[in-house]
C-alpha positions in Angstrom: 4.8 10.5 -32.7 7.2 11.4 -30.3 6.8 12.7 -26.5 9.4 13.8 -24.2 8.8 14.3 -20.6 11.8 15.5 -18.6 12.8 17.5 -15.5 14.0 17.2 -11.8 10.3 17.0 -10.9 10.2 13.1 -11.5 7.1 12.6 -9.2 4.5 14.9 -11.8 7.0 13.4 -14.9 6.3 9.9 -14.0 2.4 10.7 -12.9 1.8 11.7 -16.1 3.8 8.9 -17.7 1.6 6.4 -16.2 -1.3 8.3 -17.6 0.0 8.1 -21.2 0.9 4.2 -20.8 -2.4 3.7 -19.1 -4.7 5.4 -21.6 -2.6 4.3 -24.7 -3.7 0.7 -23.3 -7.0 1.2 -22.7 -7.6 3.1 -26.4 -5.2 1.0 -28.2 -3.4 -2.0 -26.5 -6.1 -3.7 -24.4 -4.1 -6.8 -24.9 -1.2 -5.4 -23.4 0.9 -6.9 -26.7 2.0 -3.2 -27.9 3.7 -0.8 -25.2 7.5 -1.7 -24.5 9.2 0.4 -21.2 13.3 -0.1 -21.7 16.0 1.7 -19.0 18.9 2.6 -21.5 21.2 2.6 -19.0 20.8 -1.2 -18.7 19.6 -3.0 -22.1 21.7 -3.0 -24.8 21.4 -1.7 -28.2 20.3 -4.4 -30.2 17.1 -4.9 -27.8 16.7 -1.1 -28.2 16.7 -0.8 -31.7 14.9 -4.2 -32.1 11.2 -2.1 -29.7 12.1 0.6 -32.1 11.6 -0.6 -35.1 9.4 -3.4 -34.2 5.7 -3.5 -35.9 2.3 -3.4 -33.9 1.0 -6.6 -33.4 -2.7 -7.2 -33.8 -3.1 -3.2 -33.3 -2.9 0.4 -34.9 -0.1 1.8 -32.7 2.9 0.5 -30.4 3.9 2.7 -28.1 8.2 2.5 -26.7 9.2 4.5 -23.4 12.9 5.2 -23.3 14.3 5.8 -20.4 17.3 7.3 -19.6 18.8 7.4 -23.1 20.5 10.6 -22.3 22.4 9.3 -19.2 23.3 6.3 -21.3 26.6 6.3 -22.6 26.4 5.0 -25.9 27.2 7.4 -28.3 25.9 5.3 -31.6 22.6 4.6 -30.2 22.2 8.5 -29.7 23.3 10.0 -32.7 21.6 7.0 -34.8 18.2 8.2 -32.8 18.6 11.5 -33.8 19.4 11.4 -37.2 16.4 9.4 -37.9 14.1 11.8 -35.3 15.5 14.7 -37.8 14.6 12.4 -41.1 11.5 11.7 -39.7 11.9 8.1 -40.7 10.4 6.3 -38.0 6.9 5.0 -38.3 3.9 6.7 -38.0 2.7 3.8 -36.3 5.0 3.7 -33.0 4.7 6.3 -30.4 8.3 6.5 -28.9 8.2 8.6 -25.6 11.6 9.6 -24.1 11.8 9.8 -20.0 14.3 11.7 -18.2 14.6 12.3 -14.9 17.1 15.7 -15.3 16.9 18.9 -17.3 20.7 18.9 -18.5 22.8 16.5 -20.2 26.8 15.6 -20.1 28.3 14.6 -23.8 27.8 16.4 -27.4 25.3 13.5 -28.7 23.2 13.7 -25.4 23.1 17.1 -26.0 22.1 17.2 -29.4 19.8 15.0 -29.0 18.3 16.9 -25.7 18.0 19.8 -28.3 16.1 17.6 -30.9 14.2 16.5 -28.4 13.3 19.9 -27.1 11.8 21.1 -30.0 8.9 18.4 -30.8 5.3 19.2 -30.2 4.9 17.1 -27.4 7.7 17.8 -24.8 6.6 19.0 -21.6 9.4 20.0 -18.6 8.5 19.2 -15.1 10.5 21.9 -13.0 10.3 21.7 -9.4 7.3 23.4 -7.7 7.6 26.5 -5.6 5.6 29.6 -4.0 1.7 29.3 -5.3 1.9 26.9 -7.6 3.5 24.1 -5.4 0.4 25.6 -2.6 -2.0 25.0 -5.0 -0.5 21.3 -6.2 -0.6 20.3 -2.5 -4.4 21.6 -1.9 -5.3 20.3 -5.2 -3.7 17.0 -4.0 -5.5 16.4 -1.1 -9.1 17.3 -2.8 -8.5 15.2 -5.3 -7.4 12.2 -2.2 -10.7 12.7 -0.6 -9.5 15.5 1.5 -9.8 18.6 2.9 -6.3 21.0 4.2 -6.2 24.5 5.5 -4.0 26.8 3.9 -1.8 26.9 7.3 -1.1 23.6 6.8 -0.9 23.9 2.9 2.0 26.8 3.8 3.8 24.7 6.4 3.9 22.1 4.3 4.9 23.5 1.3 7.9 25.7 3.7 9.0 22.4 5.6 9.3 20.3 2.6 9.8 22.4 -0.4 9.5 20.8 -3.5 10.2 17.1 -2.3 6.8 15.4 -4.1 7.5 12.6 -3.6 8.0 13.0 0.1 5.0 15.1 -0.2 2.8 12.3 -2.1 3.7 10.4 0.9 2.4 12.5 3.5 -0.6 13.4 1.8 -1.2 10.1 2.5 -0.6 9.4 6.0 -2.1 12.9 6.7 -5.5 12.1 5.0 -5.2 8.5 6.5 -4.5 9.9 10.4 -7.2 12.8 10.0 -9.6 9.6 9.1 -8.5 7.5 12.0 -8.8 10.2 14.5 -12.4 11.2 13.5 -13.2 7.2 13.6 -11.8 7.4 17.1 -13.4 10.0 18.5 -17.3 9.8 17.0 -16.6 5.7 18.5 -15.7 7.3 22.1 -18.4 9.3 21.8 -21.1 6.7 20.5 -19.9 4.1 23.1 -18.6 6.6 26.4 -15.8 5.5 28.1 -15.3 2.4 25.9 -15.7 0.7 22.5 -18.9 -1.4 21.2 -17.2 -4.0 19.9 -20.6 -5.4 17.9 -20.4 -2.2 16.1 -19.6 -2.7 12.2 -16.1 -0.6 10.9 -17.5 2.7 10.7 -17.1 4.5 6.7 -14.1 6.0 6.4 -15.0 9.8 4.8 -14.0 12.6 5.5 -17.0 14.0 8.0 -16.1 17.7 6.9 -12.6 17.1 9.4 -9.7 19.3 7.7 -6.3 18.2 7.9 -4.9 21.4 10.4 -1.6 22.9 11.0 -1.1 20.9 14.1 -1.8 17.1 12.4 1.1 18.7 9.6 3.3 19.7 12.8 3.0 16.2 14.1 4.1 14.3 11.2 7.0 16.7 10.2 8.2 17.7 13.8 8.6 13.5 14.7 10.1 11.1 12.8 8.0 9.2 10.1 8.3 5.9 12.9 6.8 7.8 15.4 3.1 8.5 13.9 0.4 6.1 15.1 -0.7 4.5 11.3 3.4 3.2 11.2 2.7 1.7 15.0 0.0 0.0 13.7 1.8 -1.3 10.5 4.5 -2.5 13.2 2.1 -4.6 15.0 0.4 -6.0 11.7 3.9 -6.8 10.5 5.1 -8.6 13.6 7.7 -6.5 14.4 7.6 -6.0 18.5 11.1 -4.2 18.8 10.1 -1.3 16.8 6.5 -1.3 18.1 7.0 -1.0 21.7 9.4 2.0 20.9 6.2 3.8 19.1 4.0 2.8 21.3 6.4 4.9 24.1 7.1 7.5 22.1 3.0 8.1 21.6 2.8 8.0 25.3 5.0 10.9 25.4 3.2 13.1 22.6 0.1 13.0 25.0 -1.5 9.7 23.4 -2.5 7.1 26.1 -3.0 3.4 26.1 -6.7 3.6 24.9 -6.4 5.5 21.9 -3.4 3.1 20.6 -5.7 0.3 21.4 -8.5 1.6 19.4 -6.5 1.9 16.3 -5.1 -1.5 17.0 -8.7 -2.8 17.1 -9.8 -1.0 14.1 -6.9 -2.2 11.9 -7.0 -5.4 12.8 -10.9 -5.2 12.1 -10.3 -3.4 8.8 -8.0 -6.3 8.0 -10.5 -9.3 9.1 -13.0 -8.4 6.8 -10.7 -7.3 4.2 -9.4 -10.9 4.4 -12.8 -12.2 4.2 -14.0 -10.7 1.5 -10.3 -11.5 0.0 -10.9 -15.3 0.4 -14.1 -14.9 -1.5 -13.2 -12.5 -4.0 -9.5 -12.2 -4.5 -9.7 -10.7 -8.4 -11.3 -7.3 -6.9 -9.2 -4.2 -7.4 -8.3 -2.1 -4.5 -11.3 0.5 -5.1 -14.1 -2.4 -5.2 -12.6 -3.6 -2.5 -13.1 0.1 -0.9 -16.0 0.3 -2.1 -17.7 -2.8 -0.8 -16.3 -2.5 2.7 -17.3 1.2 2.8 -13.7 2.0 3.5 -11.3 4.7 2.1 -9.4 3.6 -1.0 -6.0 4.7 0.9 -6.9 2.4 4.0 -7.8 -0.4 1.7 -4.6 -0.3 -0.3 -1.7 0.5 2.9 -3.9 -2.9 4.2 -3.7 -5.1 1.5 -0.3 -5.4 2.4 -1.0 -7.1 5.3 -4.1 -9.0 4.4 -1.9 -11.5 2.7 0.4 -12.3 5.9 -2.5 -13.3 8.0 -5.4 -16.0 7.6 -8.6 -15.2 8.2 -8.4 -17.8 11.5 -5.2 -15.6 12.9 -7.3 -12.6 12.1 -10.3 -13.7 14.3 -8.0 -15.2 16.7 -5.7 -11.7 17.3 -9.4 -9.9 17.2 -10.6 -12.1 19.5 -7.5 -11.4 21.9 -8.2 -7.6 21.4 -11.7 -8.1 22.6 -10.5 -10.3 25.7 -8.0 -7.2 26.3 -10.9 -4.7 26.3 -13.2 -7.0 28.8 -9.8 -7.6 31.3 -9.4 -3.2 31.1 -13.5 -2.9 31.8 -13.5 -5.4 34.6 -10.3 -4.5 36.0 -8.4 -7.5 35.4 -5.2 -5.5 34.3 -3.6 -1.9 33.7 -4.3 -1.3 29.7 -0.8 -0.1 28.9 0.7 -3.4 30.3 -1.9 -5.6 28.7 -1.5 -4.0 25.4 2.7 -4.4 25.8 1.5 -8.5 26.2 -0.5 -7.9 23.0 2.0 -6.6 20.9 5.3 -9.4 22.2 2.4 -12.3 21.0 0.8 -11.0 17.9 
């Protein structure tokens, strides 16, 4: 069998790559002995060949994703593959799936071959998307995320970044991520009045029926990707001071003030103690029983995970701890908040 999946859309080329290496290793490979993934531009022919004509090994079917054969220079390995391709003499028994990341090809064999290619059964192009059909990939998106996006948002979106996806993958993201944190916020000001229960457990992360507006779409597109709140937090996480006291200026000046960056300082940093905890206990879990468990978005729980494995579960309780102190000095007047969180953030 032979696939090719081209285009200059390489963000939907290489989702549904991942979907064919995924599945074939579920249905046939469950060993993981039997799919082979080569960049052309890099190995040389021998190795090539050599996944080519290799046999399945305690299985049915092998499966072989080329990449970048038709940027690759090597004339003999493209003529030889299409020659046989037109023969039909490769087995029956390997499925060889051809990636490119372009829709046109420099050289006569990379040509030819792009032709040969272009006729088999399974070759699907990935053009960029525009006008209603990238609209309805971005809303689609976000559903599928655990969201919800108004089409003035959708539009804005899809005007601003064009067809980018994998800026827009990205975004989606930190959209559905921010719209979750703010809801979290808010219903915790709400349930507490002027400050936060700190005995409360981390509140579930869904939705609540909160669409992602124009405005939260403005915000991430008008400022620089530095300046959103979820990469403030990351900054703090991460240890690096420097570029968090710039954000944490810079969401002073959008209208944020010091409580609201310390209440998603205190929910990631609780996010990320029990995370760890549950870690220590359980480190095989996957990301979405990890979610699952916690009763926490799947996004949350995997842009966390990255930092769950910088910190023990003491530092954690001991930088919680710190928070908490920070929230009794604010209460009882021990301190102005901004300058008490500035302390926080130079010692974390």
């Amino acid at each position: 069998m032979i696939i090719f999946l081209y285009g200059a859309d390489t963000f939907r080329s290489r989702q549904q790559l991942k979907k064919m290496i995924e599945k074939f290793k579920k249905d046939r490979d469950p060993g993981g002995y039997n799919a082979a993934i080569l960049d052309c531009q890099k190995e040389e022919d021998g190795k090539i060949w050599e996944q080519i004509l290799a046999t399945p090994f305690l299985a049915e079917k092998r499966m072989v994703i080329l990449e970048n054969l038709l940027l690759s220079k090597n004339k003999d390995l493209l003529a030889g593959l299409q020659e046989k391709i037109e023969k039909k003499s490769l087995s029956d028994a390997t499925v060889l799936v051809f990636w490119e990341g372009a829709d046109k090809f420099k050289g006569k064999e990379a040509e030819n071959l792009f032709k040969c290619l272009a006729k088999e059964k399974f070759c699907q192009k990935f053009d960029l998307l525009v006008g209603v059909k990238l609209n309805s990939w971005i809303t689609q998106e976000v559903k599928e995320r655990g969201g919800k996006i108004d089409q003035q948002a959708v539009q804005y979106l899809a005007r601003n970044v064009g067809g980018d996806m994998w800026r827009l993958n990205s975004l989606i993201n930190q959209l559905i991520a921010y719209v979750i944190a703010r809801s979290e916020e808010r219903a915790t000001k709400q349930s507490s009045g002027d400050g936060l229960d700190r005995h409360a457990p981390v509140p579930g992360l869904a939705m609540t029926g909160r669409e992602i507006e124009l405005a939260d779409v403005q915000l991430f597109l008008d400022e620089k990707a530095d300046d959103s709140i979820f990469n403030l937090v990351d900054a703090v996480v991460a240890g690096r001071s420097k570029e968090a006291y710039k954000m944490i200026r810079e969401q002073y000046r959008l209208g944020e003030d010091a409580q609201f960056v310390f209440a998603m300082l205190l929910r990631q940093f609780r996010i990320l103690l029990e995370l760890r905890d549950l870690y220590d206990r359980e480190d095989n879990l996957p990301s979405e029983q990890l979610a699952k468990k916690l009763n926490l978005h799947p996004f949350v729980v995997k842009k966390s995970l990255v930092f769950v494995k910088k910190y023990s579960l003491a530092k954690l309780k001991t930088v919680y701890q710190r928070l908490l102190d920070l929230d009794v000095k604010t209460k009882t007047g021990q301190g102005d908040q901004s300058l008490l969180l500035d302390v926080f953030v130079g010692t974390a």
